[in-house]
N, C-alpha and C positions, 0 to 999 in steps of 0.2 A: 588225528587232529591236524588241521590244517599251519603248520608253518609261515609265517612271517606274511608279508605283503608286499603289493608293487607300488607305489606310490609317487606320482613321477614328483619332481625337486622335493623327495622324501630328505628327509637329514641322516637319515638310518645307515650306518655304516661310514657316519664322514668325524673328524676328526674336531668336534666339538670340543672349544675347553671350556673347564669345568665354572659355573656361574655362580657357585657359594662359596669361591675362594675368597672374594674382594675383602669380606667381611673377615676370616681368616687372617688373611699378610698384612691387613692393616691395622688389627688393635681393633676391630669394631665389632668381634664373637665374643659372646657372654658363658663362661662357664658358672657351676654352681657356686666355687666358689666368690666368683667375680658381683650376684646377686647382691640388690642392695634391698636388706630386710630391715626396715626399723627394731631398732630396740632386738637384736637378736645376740643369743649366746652362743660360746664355742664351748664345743665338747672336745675331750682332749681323755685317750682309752688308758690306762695302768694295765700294763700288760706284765705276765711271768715271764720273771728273766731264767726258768728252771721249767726243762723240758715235760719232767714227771714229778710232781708231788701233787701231796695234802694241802688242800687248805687249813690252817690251823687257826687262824684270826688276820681282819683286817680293823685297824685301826684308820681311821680318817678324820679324826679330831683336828691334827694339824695343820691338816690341808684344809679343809673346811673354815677354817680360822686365816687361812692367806690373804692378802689382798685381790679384790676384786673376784672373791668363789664365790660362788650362788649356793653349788651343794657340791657333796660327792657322795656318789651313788652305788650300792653293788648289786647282788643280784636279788636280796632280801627288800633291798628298799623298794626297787622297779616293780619284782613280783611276777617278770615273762617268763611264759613256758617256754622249757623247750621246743626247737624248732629242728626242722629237714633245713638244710640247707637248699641249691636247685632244685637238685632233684633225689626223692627218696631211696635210700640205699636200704634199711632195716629201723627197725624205732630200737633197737641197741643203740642207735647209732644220734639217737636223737642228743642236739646239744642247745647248753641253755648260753641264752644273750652274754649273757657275762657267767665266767665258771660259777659252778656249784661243787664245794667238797674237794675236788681237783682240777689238776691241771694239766694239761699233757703234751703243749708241744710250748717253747718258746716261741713269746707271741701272744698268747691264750690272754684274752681280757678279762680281769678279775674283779674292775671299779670304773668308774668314768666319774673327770670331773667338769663341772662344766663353770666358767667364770664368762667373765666382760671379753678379754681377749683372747685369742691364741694362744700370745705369748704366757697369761696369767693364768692361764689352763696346764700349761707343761710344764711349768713351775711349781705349780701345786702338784700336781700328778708325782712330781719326786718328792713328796712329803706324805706321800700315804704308805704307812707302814705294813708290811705283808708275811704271819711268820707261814713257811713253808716249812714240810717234813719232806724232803726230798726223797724220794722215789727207784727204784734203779729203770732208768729208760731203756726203749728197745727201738734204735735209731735206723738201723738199716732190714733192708723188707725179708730178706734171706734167714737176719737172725729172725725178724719177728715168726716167722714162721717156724723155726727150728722144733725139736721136741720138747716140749716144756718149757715154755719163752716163758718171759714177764708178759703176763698181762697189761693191755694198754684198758681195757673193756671188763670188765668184771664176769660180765656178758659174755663173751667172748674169750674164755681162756686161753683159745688156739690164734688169737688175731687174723684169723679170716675174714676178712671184710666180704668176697665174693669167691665164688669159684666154678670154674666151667668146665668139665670132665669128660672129653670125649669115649665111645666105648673102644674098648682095646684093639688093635687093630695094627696088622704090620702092614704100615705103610711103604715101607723102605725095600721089603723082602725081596724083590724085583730087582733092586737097582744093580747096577755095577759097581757106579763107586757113590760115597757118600760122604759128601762132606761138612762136617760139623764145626759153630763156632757159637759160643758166647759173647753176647754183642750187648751193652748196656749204652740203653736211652737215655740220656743223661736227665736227671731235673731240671728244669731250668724255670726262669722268673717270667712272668708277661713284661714288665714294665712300661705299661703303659706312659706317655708320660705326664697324662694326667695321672693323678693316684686314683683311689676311693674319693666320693663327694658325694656329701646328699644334705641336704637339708630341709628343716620340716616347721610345716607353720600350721597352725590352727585358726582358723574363723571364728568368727561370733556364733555362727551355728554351732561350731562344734565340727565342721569337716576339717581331716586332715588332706592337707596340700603338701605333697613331698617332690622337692625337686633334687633329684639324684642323675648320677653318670649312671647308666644303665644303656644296655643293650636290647632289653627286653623288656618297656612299660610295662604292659599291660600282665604280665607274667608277674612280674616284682609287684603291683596293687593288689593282685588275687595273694600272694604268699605274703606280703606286708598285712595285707587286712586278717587273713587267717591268723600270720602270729599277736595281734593287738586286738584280736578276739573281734573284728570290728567288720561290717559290712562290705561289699567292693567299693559301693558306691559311696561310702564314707570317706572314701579315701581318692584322691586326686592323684596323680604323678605326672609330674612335667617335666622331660630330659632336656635339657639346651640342648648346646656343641657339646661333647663326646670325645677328649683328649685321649684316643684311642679305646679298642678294649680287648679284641683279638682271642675273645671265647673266655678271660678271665671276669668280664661285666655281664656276665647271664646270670640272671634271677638274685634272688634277695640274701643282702648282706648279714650277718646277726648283726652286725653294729648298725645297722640301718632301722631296726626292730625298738634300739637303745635310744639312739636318736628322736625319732618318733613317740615314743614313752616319755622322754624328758620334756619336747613340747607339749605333750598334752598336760603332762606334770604341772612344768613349769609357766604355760599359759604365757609362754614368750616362744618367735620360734628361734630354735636351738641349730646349729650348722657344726659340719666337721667334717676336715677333709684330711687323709692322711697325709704324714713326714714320709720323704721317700723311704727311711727307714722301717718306717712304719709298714711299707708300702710292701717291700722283701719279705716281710714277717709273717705278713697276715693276708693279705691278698694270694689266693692261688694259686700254687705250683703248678707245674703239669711236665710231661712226659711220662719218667720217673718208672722205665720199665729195665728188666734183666732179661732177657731173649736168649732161650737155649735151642739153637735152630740145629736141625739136621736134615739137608736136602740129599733128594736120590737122582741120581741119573744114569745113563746109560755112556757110554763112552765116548760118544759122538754127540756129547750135550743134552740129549732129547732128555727133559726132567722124567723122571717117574714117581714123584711124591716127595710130601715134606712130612716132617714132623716138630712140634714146637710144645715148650712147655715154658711158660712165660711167667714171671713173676713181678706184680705189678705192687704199689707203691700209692695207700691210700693219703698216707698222710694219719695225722689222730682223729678227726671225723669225717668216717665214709661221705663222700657224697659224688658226686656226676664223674669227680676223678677215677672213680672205683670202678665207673661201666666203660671206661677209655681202654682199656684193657682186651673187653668182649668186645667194642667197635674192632678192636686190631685185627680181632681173630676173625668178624664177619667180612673183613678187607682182606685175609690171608693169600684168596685166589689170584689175586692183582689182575696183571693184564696177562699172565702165562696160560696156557694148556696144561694143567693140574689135574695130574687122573687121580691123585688120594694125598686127602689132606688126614692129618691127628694132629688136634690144636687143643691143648690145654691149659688153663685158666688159676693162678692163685695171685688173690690181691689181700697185700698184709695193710693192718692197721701199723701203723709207727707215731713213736713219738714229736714228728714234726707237721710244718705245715700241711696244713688239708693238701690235695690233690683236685684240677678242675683240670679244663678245658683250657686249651693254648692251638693257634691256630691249624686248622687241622684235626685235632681232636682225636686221637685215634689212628686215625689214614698214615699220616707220617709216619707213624712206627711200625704200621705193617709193610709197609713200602722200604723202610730203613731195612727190615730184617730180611725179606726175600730181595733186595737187591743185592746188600753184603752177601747175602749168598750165593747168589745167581754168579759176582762177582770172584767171587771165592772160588765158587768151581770152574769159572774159565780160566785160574791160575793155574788150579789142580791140573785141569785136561789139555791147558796148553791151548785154549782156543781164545779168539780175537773174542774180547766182550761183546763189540758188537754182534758178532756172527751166533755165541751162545740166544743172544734176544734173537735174531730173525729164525732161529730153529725153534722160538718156543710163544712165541708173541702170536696173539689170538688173530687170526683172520677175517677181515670184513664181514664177510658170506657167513661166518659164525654165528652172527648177531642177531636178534637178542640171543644174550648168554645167559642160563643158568649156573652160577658158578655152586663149587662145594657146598659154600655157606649161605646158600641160597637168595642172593641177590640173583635180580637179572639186568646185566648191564644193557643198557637203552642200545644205544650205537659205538661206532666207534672204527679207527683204521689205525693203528696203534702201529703197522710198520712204517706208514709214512709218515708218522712226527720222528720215530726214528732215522730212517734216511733224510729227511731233512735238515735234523738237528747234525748228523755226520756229516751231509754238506757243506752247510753253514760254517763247520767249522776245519774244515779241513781235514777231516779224520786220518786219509793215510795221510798226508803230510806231516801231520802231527806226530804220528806212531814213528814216521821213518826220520823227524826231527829226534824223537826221544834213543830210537837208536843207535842214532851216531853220536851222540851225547856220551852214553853209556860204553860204545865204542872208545869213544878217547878218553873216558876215567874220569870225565866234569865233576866235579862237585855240587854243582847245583842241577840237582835229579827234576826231569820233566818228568810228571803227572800227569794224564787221563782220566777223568771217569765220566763211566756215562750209569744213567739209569733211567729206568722207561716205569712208570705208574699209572694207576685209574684211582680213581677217588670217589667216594660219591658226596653228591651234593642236596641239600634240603631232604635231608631222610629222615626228620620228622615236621610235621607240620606243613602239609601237603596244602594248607587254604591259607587265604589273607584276603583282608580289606581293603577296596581302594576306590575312591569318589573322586567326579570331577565336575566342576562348576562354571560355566561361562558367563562373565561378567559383563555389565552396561556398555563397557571402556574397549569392550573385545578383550581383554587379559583371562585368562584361567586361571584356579586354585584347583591343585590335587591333595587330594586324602588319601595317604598311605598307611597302615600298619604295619610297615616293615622301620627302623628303625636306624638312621644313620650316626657314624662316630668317623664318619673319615671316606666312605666309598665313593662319593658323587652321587648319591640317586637325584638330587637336585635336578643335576643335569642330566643325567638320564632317562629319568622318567619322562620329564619334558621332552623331550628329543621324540619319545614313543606317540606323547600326545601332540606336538608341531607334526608328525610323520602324517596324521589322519587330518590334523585341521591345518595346515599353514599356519598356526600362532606360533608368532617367534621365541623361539625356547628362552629369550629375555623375560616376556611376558608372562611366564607359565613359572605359579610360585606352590610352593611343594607346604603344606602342614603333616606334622607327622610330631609324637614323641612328645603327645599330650594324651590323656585318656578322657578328657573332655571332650577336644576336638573330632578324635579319630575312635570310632565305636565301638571297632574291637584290632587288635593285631597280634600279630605271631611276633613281631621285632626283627631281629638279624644276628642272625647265627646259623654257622653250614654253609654258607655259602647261597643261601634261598633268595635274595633282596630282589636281583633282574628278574630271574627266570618264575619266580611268584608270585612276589610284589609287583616288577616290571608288568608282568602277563595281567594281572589286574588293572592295574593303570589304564595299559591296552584298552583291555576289554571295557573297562567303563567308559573310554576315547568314542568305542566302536556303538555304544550304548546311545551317548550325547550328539554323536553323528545321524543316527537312525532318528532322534527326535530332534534335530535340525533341518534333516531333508524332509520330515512332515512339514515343521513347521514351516518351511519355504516354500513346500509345496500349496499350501493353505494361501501362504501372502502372494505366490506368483500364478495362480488356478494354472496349477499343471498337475498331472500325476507324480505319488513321490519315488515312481522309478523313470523319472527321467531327469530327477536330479542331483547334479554332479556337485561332487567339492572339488574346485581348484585348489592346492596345496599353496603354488606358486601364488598365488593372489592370495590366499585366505578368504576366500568367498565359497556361496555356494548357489548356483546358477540351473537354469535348465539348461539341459545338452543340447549345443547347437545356438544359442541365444548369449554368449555372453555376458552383452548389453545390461540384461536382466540380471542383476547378481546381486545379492546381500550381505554384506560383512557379518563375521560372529558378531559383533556390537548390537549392529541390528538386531540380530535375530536374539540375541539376549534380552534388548529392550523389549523387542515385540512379545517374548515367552513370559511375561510378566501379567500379558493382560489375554492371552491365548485364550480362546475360548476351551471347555473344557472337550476332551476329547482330540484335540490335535495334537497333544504333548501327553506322554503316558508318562504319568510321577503314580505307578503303583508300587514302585520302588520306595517310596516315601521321601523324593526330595519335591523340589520346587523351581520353577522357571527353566533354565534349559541345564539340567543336571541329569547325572545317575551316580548311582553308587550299586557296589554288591561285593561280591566274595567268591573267588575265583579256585577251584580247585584242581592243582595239578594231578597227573593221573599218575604217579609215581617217582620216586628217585633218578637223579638222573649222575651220568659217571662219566665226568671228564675223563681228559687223561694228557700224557705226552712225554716226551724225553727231553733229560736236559746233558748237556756234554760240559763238562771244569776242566778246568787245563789248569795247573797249579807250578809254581818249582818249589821246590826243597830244598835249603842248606845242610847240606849231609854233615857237615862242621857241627852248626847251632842248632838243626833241627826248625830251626824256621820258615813258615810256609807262608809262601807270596801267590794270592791270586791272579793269575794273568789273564784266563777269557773266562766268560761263560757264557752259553749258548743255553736259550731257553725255548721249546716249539711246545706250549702249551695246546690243548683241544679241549674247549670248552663252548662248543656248539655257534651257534648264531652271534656275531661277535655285533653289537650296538654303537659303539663308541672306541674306536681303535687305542683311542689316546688313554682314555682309563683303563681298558683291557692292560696295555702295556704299563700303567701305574701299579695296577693289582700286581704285576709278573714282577715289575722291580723292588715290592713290597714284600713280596715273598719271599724272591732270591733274597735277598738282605738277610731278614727270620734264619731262611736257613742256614746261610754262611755264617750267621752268627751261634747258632750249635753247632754247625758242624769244627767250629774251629774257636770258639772262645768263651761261649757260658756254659756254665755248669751252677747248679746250687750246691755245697758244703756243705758238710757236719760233723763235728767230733763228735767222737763216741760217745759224750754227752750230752749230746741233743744241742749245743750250742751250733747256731748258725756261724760259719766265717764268712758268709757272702752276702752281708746284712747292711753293702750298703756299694755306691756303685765306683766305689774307691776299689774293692773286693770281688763284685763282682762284673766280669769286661762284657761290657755291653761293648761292642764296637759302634766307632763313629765312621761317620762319610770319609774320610780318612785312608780308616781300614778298606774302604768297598772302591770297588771300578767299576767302569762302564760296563753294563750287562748287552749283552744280542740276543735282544728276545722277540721273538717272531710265534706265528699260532697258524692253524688251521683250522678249519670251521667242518666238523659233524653234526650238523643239527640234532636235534633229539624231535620224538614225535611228543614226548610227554607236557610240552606247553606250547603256546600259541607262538610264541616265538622263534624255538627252537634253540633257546640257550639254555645251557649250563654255566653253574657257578665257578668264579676263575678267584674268587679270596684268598684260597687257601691252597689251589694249584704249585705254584712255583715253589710255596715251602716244600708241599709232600715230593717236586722233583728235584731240586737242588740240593736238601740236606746230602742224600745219600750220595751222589755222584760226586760232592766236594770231597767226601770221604773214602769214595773208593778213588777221587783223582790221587788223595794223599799217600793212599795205601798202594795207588798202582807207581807210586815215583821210588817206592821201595822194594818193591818186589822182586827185581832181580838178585837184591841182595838178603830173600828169604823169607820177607815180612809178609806174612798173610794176612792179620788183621791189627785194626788200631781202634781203641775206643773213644767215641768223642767227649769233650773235645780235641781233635789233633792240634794238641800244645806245645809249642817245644820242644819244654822240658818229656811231654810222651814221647814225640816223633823221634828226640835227641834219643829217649832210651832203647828205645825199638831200635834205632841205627847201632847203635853198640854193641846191644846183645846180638843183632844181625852179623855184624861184621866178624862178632868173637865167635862165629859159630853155633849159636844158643839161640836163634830168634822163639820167642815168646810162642806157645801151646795154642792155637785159641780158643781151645776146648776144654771143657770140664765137668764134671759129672754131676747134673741137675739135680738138686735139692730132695731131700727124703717126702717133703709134704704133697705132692704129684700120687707117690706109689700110696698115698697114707688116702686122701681125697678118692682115688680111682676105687680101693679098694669101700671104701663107704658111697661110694656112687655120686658122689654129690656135686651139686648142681644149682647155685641159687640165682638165676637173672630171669625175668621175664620179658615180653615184650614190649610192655610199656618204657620200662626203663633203659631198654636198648634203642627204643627209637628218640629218646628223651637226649640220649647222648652222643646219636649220628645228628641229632639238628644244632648239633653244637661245632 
């Protein structure tokens, strides 16, 4: 497929800023909640304050009788079925709107009340009485899988939600040395900082209109209509602005299902937007894995195999979190020369929050656990981190790759994001600064790290829709199916369609995140939006251009390959002439009354338009290295970020200025696991990180100035040659902050540290270092591996896996 375009005073590659901020920084974006609905109510959820029990009775007398309640409702009165959440994991697994019988994670909604206001909803909502038989929960994923756990699933007495069983297979038997650690992914929270939002209103006909924060319309109408048993087209969804979503606003909420039942109910529409607290509880987890990795190598670095047996962390109802697990494992091969993988798979049910998609989805923790390794054995062998990557980092001339797990990576040059990123930062300097540090006994220990990853991008959902319309005025409107909450496509997309016609990317206004408007879409998730959506935009650009040069060629009697579209003017002329030239205005006005035959609308639009749907020919896999420079108080244990160098590769770069927003969006995600969230839980299922007093989201504050820089591998897989950069910098930066933290200690023993590097961790790892004890970071994988292998078992298919790479 042909690659990008020439276009002389194209805009493509210039540092455009972004033209849907104005409304943004000044108060003038509408969120759902901001909507003004006559006459509407607030729903307001009763959730279990008890991980596992029975329902025993709900009483809602008292609440019902509060001031300003309309009703309160459970799951007897509404009457929904159970539902899949995203995407389907097993019908064990299926859960109803509001509990039925039990409960199983704190959080778990058991009643909704809905009154006049807000405030008059969470008021009453503390007056509905709930008796529980509490339960013994199974809070952490190691026990849920132990032998003879408590059941979370009646269904399921073993709490396997999934499992992937490679056949047996010594991987390792080769090697020289091997080195092993147990590495935990930590849980962590999306927080957006919008919360959940959606609200729902009903017509005189009888259609429901829902306007929700989502990620994915048209995806959330089809799982909205199927659960309220209701047509697609019964059902409307219009997204506003998008106060973030980051993989946790893909597909349908159950409180969105509750919602929507209450307006039809209630013939009023009904709105509800989560308490940040609320927000912790019930909104999707994600990470949430335990990584038992063991790498082979030979003496001199060169890997000869890995082996992993991974234990992943559903949460109490399987859904998209459960296949996050399988994505790790098909990402296992990264960017290294891997002669033999054995990757194995168990995901437990537990008593707490669901498990979803968090930026990255999977990528990041395959990338966390072969880089902590990769890392780990340049300790072991005594070799420069870097030097380990350049003996093992795949080769241009390699490409396309079939890796283990049978991806095929598009392109790629994966040692020069390396040496560049070591440039950038001064590699030896850095090494022979930390030297002499250590040399004179400082106490505040300089850290390194570097790590090099591939990712893949839009690996489900290969098509998308995208129309465009040239108006009377000369201005455009594009129709996208891709989905924005924060990227720019605004301004992007426009940029693709000013590159073909000279309209000023002012002019050119973007409809999307209606299922009215826009016919059909994929939404935004994966990283798919440019390389997609963009590529569509494109191509319907390339579409309206083709029945522009008819239509000129008609009003100027020339042939239509002699005519040119000037960019610089916005006209479009015969070559050689000019004089002779017609604005889009014109030729908008004149496509009104075109005789038939000079303008092809077999497409089914009208006047000087096109629309279609554009099919990428495959997944496409960034990649890049990023280098942390860190210090350490060998005293307190407290870690000060001091650089970070980011050389992302994510093909045909559009707009440098966003490219480099997405990189400093990401570094941020990452340094913020790598170094300060985590989700909690006592042994009872009680959250302690349930509100953001508890749990350290860091602010601008904690963060510095990033150096982030890219290189451009196009891909042949779309018209443009981009790959997706969303979720890049998370999948580079997590691990490299972690190995900077872990390399500022290592002279004094410390091989590994679990995130987040806290402190109070870092402080205990120095202690037991110094007292001669530094911590094991090995231990002996869990009995349900040997118990799965020996029953063969095996439940993912490939629906569900590609379900959870588009995430």
């Amino acid at each position: 497929m042909e690659q990008g375009w020439s276009v002389p005073g194209s805009v493509l590659g210039n540092r455009v800023r972004r033209t849907e901020d104005r409304e943004l920084l000044t108060g003038g974006a509408r969120y759902v909640a901001d909507l003004d609905l006559p006459g509407k109510l607030h729903a307001f959820f009763v959730r279990s304050p008890i991980a596992h029990a029975r329902i025993e009775r709900i009483d809602v007398a008292t609440a019902a009788a509060a001031p300003g309640v309309i009703g309160v409702f459970t799951a007897d009165d509404l009457g929904l079925a159970p539902m899949h959440g995203f995407v389907p994991v097993h019908d064990d697994f299926l859960r109803a709107p509001l509990a039925v019988g039990k409960v199983r994670f704190v959080g778990d909604p058991v009643a909704v009340v809905v009154a006049e206001t807000s405030a008059l909803a969470e008021d009453a909502a503390e007056l509905v009485e709930v008796d529980y038989d509490p339960l013994d929960p199974v809070v952490f994923a190691e026990d849920a899988l132990a032998t003879d756990p408590v059941a979370v699933f009646d269904q399921r007495p073993d709490n396997v939600a999934l499992s992937s069983i490679d056949p047996a297979d010594d991987v390792l038997g080769d090697a020289e040395v091997v080195v092993r650690g147990r590495y935990v992914n930590q849980r962590v929270a999306a927080v957006p900082i919008e919360p959940n939002s959606a609200a729902a209103v009903v017509g005189d006909d009888g259609r429901l209109t829902f306007h929700v924060a989502t990620q994915m319309p048209h995806l959330l109408r089809a799982q909205l209509a199927k659960g309220l048993g209701l047509r697609s087209k019964e059902v409307h969804v219009i997204t506003p602005h998008v106060g973030g979503g980051f993989g946790a606003k893909a597909g349908v909420a159950h409180e969105h299902a509750v919602v929507a039942a209450l307006a039809r109910r209630l013939e009023r529409p009904v709105t509800w937007t989560e308490t940040r607290s609320e927000n912790m509880l019930a909104m999707p987890h994600s990470r949430a894995q335990i990584q038992y990795v063991e790498l082979g190598l030979r003496r001199d670095g060169t890997i000869t195999g890995m082996r992993v047996r991974l234990v992943g962390d559903a949460g109490a109802y399987p859904t998209i979190g459960t296949m996050l697990p399988a994505g790790t494992k098909r990402m296992a091969n990264g960017p290294y020369r891997l002669p033999k993988l054995r990757f194995d798979v168990a995901v437990a049910v537990t008593n707490t929050t669901p498990t979803g998609a968090f930026r990255g989805a999977g990528r990041p923790e395959a990338t966390a656990l072969l880089e902590r390794a990769v890392d780990h054995a340049a300790l072991e062998l005594g070799i420069d981190p870097l030097e380990i990557r350049r003996a093992n980092l795949l080769a241009p001339d390699e490409f396309p790759f079939t890796t283990l797990t049978g991806h095929v990576y598009d392109s790629g040059d994966y040692v020069a994001t390396l040496e560049r990123a070591a440039e950038l930062a001064g590699y030896d300097e850095l090494r022979a600064e930390q030297a002499a540090r250590r040399e004179r006994g400082e106490r505040r220990a300089l850290g390194i790290g570097v790590a090099s990853y591939v990712e893949v991008t839009a690996g489900g959902g290969l098509s998308e829709f995208a129309g465009l319309e040239i108006h009377a005025d000369g201005s455009a409107t594009m129709r996208a199916g891709t989905s924005a909450h924060g990227q720019g496509h605004q301004t992007t997309f426009a940029m693709l369609v000013s590159a073909q016609t000279g309209i000023p990317v002012e002019q050119i206004r973007l409809v999307q995140s209606d299922t009215d408007l826009v016919r059909s879409g994929g939404g935004t998730g994966g990283s798919r939006s440019l390389q997609i959506g963009g590529s569509a935009v494109s191509a319907a650009t390339t579409q309206v251009v083709a029945k522009a040069r008819s239509l000129a060629a008609h009003l100027l009697e020339a042939n239509v390959d002699d005519i040119v579209v000037d960019t610089d003017a916005g006209t479009l002329s015969v070559a050689g002439v000019p004089a002779r030239a017609l604005s889009w205005a014109e030729l908008a006005q004149e496509a009104a009354t075109a005789p038939d035959g000079v303008i092809d609308h077999t497409d089914g639009t009208v006047g000087l338009a096109a629309q279609l749907d554009l099919e990428q020919e495959g997944a496409t896999f960034p990649f890049g290295t990023h280098v942390a420079v860190v210090e350490v108080d060998l005293d307190t244990g407290d870690t000060t970020m001091v650089r970070h160098i980011a050389v992302d590769d994510a093909g045909t770069v559009i707009n440098p200025l966003l490219f480099e927003g997405q990189q400093h969006g990401g570094i941020y995600a990452g340094a913020a696991q790598a170094l300060y969230e985590q989700v909690v839980y006592d042994a009872d299922g009680n959250p302690l990180t349930a509100n953001l007093a508890d749990y350290a989201i860091p602010s601008a504050a904690e963060m510095i100035d990033y150096e982030a820089s890219y290189t451009e591998t196009p891909t042949s897989r779309n018209p443009l040659g981009a790959k997706g950069i969303g979720e890049a910098a998370t999948i580079g930066s997590t691990p490299a902050i972690q190995n900077a933290v872990i390399d500022a200690l290592a002279h004094l023993g410390v091989r590994h540290l679990d995130m987040p590097c806290t402190p109070e961790r870092v402080w205990a790892a120095i202690r037991a270092a110094e007292a001669g004890e530094p911590a094991d970071p090995w231990r002996e994988p869990p009995a349900v591996f040997d118990r799965l292998a020996a029953e063969a078992g095996t439940e993912l298919d490939d629906e569900q896996l590609e379900a959870a790479e588009g995430v």
